[in-house]
C-alpha positions in Angstrom: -20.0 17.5 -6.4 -19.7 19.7 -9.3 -18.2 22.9 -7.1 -15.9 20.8 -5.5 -14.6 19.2 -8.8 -14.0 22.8 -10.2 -12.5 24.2 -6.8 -9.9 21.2 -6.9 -9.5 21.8 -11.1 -9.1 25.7 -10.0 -6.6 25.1 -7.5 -4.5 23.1 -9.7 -4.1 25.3 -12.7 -3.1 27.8 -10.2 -0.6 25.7 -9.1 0.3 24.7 -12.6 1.0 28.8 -13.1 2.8 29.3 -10.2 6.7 29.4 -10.2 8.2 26.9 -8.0 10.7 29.1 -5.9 11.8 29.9 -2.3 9.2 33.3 -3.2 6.2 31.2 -3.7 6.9 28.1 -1.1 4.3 29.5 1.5 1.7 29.8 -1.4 2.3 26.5 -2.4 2.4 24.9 0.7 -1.3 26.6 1.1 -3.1 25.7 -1.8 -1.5 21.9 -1.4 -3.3 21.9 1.9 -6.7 23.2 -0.1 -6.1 20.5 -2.5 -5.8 17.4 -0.2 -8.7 19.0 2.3 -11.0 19.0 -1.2 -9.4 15.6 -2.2 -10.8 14.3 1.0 -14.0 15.9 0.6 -14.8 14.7 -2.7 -14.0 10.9 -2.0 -15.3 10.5 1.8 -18.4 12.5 1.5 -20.4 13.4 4.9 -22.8 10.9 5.1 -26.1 11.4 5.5 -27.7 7.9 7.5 -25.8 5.1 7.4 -24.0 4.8 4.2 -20.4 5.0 4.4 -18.1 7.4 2.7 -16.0 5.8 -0.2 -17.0 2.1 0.3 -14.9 -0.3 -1.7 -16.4 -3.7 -3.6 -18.1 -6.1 -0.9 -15.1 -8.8 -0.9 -14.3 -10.3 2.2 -11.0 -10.4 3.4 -9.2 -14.1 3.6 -6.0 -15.7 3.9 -2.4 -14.6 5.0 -1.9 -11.2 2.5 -4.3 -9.5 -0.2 -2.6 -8.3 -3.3 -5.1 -6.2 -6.0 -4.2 -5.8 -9.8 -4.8 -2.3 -10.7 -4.3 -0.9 -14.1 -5.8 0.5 -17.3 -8.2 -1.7 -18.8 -7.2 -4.2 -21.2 -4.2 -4.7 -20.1 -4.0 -7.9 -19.1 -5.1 -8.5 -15.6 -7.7 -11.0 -15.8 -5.3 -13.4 -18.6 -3.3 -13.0 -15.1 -5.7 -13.5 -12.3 -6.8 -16.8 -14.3 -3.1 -18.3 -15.0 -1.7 -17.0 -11.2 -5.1 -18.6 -9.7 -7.0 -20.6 -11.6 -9.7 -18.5 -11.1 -12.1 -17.4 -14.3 -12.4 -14.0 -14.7 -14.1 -12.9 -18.1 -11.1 -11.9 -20.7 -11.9 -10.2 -24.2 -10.5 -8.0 -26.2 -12.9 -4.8 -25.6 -12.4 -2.7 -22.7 -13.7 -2.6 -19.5 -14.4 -6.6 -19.6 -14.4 -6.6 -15.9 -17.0 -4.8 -14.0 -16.9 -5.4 -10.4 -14.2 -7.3 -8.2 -13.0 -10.9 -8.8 -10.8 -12.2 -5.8 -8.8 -15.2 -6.8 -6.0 -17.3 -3.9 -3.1 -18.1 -4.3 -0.9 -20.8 -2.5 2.9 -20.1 -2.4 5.7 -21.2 0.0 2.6 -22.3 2.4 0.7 -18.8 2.6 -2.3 -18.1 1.3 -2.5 -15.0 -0.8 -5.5 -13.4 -1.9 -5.7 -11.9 -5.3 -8.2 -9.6 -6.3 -8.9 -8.1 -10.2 -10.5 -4.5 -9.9 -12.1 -3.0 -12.9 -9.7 -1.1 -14.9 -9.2 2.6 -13.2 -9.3 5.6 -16.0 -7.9 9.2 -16.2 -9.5 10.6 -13.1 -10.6 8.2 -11.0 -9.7 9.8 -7.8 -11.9 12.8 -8.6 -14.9 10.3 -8.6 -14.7 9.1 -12.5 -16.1 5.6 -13.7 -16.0 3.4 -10.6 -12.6 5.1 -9.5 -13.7 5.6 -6.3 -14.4 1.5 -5.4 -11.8 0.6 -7.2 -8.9 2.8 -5.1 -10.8 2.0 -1.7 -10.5 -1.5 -2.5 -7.1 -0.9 -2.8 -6.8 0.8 -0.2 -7.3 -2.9 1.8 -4.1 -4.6 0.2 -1.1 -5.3 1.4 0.7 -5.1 -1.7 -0.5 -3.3 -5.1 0.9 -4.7 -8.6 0.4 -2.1 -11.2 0.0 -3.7 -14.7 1.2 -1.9 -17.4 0.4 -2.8 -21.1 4.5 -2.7 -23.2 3.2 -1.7 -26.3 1.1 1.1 -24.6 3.1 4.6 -23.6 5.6 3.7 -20.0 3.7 7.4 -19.4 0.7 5.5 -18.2 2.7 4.6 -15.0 2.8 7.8 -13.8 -1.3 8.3 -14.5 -1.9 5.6 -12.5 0.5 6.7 -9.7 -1.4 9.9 -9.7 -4.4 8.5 -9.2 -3.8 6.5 -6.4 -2.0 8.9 -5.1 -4.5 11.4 -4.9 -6.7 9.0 -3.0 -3.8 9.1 -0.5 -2.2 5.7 -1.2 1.7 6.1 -1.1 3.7 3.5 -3.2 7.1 2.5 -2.2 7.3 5.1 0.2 7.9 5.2 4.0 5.7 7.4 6.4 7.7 10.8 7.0 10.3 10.9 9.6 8.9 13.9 11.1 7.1 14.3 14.1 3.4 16.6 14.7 1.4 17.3 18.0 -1.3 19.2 18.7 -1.3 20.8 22.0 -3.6 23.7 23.8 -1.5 26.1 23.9 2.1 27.2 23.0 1.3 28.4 19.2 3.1 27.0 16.7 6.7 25.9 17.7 8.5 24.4 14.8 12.0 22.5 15.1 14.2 20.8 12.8 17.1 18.6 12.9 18.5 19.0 9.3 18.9 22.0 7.3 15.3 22.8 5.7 15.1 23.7 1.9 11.4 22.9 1.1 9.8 24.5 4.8 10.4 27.2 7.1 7.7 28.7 9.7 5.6 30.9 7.6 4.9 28.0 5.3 4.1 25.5 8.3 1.8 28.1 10.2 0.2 28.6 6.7 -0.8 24.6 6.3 -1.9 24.1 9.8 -4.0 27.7 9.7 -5.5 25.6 6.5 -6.6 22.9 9.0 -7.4 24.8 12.0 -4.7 23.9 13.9 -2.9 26.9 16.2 -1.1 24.9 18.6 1.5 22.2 17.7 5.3 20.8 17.8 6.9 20.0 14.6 10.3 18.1 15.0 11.6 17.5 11.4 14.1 14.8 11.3 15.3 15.2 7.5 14.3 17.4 4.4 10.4 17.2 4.1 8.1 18.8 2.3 4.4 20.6 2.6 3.2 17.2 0.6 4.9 15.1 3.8 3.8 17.9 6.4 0.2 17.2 4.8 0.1 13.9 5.0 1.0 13.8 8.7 -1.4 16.0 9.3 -4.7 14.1 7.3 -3.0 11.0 9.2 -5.2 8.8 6.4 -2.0 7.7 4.0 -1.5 4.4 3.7 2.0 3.5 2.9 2.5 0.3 0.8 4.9 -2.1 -1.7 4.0 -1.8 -5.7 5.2 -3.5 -8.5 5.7 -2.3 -12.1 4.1 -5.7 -14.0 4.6 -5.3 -17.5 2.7 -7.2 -19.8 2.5 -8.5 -23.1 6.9 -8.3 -23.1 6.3 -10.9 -26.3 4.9 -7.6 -28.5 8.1 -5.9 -28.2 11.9 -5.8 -29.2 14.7 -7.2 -26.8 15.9 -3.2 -27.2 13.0 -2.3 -25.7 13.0 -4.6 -22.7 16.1 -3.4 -21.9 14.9 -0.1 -21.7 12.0 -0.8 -19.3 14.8 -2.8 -17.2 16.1 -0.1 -16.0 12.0 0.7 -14.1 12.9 0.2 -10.4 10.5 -2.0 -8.9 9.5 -3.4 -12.2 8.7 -7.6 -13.2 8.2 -8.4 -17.3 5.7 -11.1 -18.0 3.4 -12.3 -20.3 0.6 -13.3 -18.6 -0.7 -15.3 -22.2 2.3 -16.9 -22.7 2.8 -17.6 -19.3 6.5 -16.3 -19.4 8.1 -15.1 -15.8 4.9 -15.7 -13.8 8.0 -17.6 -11.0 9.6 -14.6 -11.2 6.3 -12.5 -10.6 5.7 -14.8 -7.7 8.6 -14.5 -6.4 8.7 -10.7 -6.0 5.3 -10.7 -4.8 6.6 -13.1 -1.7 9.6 -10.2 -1.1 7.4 -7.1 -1.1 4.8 -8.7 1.1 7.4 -9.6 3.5 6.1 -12.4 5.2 7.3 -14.8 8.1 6.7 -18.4 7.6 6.2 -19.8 11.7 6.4 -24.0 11.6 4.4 -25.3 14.6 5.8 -28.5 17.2 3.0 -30.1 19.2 4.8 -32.0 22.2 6.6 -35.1 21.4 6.1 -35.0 17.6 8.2 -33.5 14.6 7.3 -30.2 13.2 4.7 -29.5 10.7 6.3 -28.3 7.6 2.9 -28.6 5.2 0.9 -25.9 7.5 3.0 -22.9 8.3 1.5 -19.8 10.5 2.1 -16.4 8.7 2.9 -13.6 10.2 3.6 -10.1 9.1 7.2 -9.4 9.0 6.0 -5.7 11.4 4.6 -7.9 13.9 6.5 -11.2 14.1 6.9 -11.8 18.2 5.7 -15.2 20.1 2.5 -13.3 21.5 1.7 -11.8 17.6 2.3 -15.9 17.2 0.0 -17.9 19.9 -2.7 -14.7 18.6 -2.8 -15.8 15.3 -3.3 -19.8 16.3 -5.8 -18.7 19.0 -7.2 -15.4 20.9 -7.0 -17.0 24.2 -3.4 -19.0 24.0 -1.8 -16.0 25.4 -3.5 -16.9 28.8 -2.3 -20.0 28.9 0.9 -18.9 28.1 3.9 -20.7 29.7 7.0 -20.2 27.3 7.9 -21.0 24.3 10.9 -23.0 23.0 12.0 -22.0 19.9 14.8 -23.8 16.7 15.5 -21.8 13.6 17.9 -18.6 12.9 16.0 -16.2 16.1 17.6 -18.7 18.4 21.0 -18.4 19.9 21.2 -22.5 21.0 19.0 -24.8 19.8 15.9 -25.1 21.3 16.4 -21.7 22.9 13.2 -21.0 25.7 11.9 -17.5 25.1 9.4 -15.0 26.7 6.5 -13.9 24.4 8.1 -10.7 23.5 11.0 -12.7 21.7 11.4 -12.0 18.0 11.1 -14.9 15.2 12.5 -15.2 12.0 11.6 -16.9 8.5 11.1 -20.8 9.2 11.6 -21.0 12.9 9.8 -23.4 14.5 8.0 -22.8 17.5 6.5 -25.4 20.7 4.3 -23.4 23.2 4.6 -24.7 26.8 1.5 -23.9 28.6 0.8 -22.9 32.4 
């Protein structure tokens, strides 16, 4: 462990010395590929049996979304997990109160959202520090990440925390690269672009796929990209998801400072004590997770409103619907009839490829 953590703290005070200029790009690109390759390395180790590589806390997955609260510690995220959930998780004043994973549910707008509290993360917990490693692959499982910040403690911590996750290959606010990579058998390297390139030309692309082993691809580029997106095509592990800035304890600063951290993007000021904007927290939560509300009609009765099927706003069709009720209602499948804003007349019948929106409702005519 300890040659790999000094390979990876090499590499990156090399980088730190380098100039960043057209001159040193291929270089760059290079020891960025070394980097994540060691990254990788260090936090999925081969395993030898049958333990897995960079297992997360043993909390099982349940209802519609998962949302984890990761931060420093102390900074408020069990005051939070107990007011948003009613769920006790231990709160004191020292740090590092919370030791393993508490998962606490919420029930909004008729989802069921599962919250989990993970041990405050500290400077370096993607190279393997404290329980850094559990913690991030926990978060790894969530749909959504809320970052909670402390207001009276330095706004630099965001971009710590950032860092860390993002060396454990989770991408906040970010879609996956428009750019496309194959492998092939033969060919060499054949490297396309649709837009002009200022971050990679060949050389630099050869260089990070040499770094992997690979001699034989297409790479169409379909905007600007650079060796960090190239990179993360190629590890194919990112996992691209909403965050929000939470910051805490707003009622230990000025109103001139809250104005300041208003102009965060992506940001929601609370205090979790006081109980102040916890709606508004909600609220945001419910837009970044993007969820689709489905209402169900049995046959001859009205719809019900109290129980609403959930369905991720990526995969939102009639077959993603009668799925989620029941493996096997597919089968049976008939048609659908379908009210609400998807339909052009009301009911509209629709195959099972037809789209839904928020609050249809939805009556499944069987064979």
């Amino acid at each position: 462990m300890a040659t790999v953590m000094q390979k990876i703290k090499d590499i990156e005070d090399e980088m730190a010395r380098t100039q960043k200029n057209k001159a040193t790009a291929h270089h760059l690109g290079l020891l960025k590929a070394k980097l994540a390759k060691l990254r990788r390395e260090l936090l999925a180790p081969p395993s030898k049996g049958g333990g897995g590589a960079g297992e997360g806390f043993d909390v099982t997955k349940s209802g519609d979304s998962r949302v984890g609260l990761v931060g420093f510690p102390s900074v408020g995220k069990s005051t939070l997990l107990n007011k948003l959930t009613g769920t006790f998780s231990e709160v004191a004043s020292y740090e590092f109160t919370t030791l393993t994973c508490i998962p606490g549910v919420i029930t909004y707008r008729g989802a069921k959202i599962q919250l989990l509290d993970l041990p405050g993360i500290i400077e370096g917990a993607k190279d393997g520090k404290g329980r850094g490693r559990q913690v991030i692959s926990t978060a790894r499982t969530c749909n959504c990440i809320l970052i909670v910040l402390d207001a009276i403690k330095p706004i630099t911590h965001k971009r710590l925390i950032e860092k860390e996750l993002e060396g454990f290959g989770i991408r906040l606010n970010k879609e996956p690269p428009n750019l496309t990579f194959r492998k092939k058998d033969k060919g060499g390297i054949n490297f396309t672009s649709t837009v002009t390139n200022t971050h990679l030309d060949l050389d630099t692309v050869k260089a990070i796929c040499s770094e992997y082993r690979i001699h034989n691809a297409d790479i169409t580029l379909r905007y600007d990209a650079t060796a960090d997106d190239l990179i993360d095509v190629i590890e194919g592990s990112r996992i691209y998801m909403p965050c929000i800035y939470v910051v805490n304890k707003i009622d230990q600063i000025t109103l001139e400072e809250l104005e300041i951290l208003d102009k965060l993007p992506h940001y929601c000021p609370i205090s979790s004590h006081l109980e102040w904007n916890l709606d508004g927290l909600l609220e945001k939560i419910w837009e970044y997770l993007n969820l689709t509300r489905i209402y169900t009609k049995p046959k001859g009765m009205n719809p019900d409103y109290e129980d609403p099927v959930i369905l991720s706003s990526k995969r939102r069709t009639v077959e993603d619907f009668c799925t989620r009720i029941h493996k096997d209602m597919v089968k049976q499948f008939k048609y659908a009839l379908v009210w609400g804003s998807s339909a052009k007349h009301k009911p509209q019948r629709v195959g099972k490829e037809h789209e839904l929106e928020d609050e249809d409702v939805v009556q499944i005519i069987k064979k």
